[in-house]
C-alpha positions as CSV (number, residue, x, y, z in Angstrom):
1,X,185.2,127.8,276.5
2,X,188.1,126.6,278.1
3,X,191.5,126.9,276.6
4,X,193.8,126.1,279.0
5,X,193.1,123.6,282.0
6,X,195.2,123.3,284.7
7,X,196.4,119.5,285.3
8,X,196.6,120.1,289.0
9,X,192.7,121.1,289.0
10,X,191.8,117.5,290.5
11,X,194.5,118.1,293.6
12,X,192.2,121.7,294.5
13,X,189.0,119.8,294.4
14,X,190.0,116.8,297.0
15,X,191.5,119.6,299.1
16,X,188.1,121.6,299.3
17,X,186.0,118.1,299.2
18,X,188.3,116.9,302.1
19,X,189.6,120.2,304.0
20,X,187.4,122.4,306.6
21,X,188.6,126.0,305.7
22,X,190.3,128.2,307.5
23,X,190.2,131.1,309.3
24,X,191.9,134.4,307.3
25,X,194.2,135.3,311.1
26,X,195.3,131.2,310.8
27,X,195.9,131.7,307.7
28,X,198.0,134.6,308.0
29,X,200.1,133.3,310.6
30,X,200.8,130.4,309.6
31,X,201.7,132.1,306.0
32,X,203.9,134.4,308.2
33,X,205.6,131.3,309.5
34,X,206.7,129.2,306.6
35,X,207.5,132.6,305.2
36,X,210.1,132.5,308.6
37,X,210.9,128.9,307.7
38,X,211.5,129.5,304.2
39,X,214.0,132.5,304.6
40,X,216.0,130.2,306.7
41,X,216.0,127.5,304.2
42,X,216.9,129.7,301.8
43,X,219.6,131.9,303.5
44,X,221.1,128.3,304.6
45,X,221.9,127.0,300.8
46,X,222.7,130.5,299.9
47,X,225.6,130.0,302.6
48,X,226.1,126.4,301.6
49,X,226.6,127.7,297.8
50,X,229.0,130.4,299.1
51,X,231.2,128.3,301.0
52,X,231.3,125.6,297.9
53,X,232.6,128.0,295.3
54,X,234.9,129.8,298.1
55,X,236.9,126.3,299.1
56,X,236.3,124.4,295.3
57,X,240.0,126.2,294.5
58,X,241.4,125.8,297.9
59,X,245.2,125.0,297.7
60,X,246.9,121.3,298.5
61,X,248.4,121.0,302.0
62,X,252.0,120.8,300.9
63,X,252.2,124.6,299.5
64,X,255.1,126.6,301.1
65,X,253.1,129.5,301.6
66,X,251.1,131.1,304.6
67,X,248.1,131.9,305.3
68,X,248.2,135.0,304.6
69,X,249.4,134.9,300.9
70,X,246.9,132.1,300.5
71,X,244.1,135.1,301.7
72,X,245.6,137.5,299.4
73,X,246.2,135.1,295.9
74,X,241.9,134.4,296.4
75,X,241.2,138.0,297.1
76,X,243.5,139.1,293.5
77,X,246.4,141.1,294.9
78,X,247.3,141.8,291.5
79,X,246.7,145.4,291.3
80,X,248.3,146.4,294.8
81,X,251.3,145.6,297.3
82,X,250.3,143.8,299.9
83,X,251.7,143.4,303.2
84,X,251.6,140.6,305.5
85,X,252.4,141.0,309.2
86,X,253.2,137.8,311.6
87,X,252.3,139.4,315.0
88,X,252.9,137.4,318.6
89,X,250.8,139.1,321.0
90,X,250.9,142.5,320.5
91,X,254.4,142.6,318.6
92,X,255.4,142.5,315.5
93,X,257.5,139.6,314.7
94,X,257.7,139.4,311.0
95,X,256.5,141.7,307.9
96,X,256.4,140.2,304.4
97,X,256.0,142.5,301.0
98,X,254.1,140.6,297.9
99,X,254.1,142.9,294.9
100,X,252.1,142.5,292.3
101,X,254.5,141.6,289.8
102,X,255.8,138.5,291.6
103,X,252.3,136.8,291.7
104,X,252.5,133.4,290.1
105,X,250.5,133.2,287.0
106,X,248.7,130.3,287.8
C-alpha cells in the first residue's frame, strides 16, 4: 500500500524509457564536475550578497570626511582610538586621532 506518491514519479519513468544508462566512472565525473560548477556558482552569489550588504549604507558623495574615517565608522570605532595616517610615498604627511567619544551618533 502506497501512502505517499511522489508527483515527479512520471519525469523518472520517461528518463529511464528514453535514456541509455550510464556508466558509474561517467557518472562520477561528471557528478565531480557540476559539483565544480556548482561551488563556483555558489561562492559567486555568496560574494554578490557580501558586497550588497557592505555598499547598501555606503555614504553620499558630498560627505567631508575621508576615506579613512569612512573605513573606520563601517568597521565600529566605537570602542577604540583610532588613528589615521595620510602617507606620500614613504612619509608621513598627516596623522588624524578619532576617539571614540566624538563618533556621530548616526
Amino acid at each position: 500500500m502506497v501512502i505517499y506518491k511522489r508527483p515527479t514519479r512520471w519525469w523518472e519513468k520517461f528518463l529511464r524509457k528514453n535514456m541509455a544508462p550510464i556508466a558509474p566512472g561517467t557518472a562520477q565525473k561528471w557528478k565531480g564536475r557540476l559539483s565544480a560548477v556548482y561551488m563556483l556558482v555558489a561562492w559567486n552569489l555568496a560574494g554578490i550578497a557580501a558586497y550588497k550588504i557592505f555598499f547598501k549604507s555606503s555614504p553620499d558623495k558630498d560627505e567631508d570626511k575621508s576615506s579613512g574615517e569612512i573605513y573606520a565608522d563601517r568597521l565600529s570605532r566605537r570602542q577604540n582610538k583610532v588613528y589615521i595616517y595620510k602617507m606620500d610615498g614613504f612619509t608621513v604627511k598627516d596623522t588624524t586621532v578619532l576617539d571614540p567619544l566624538e563618533v556621530d551618533k548616526d
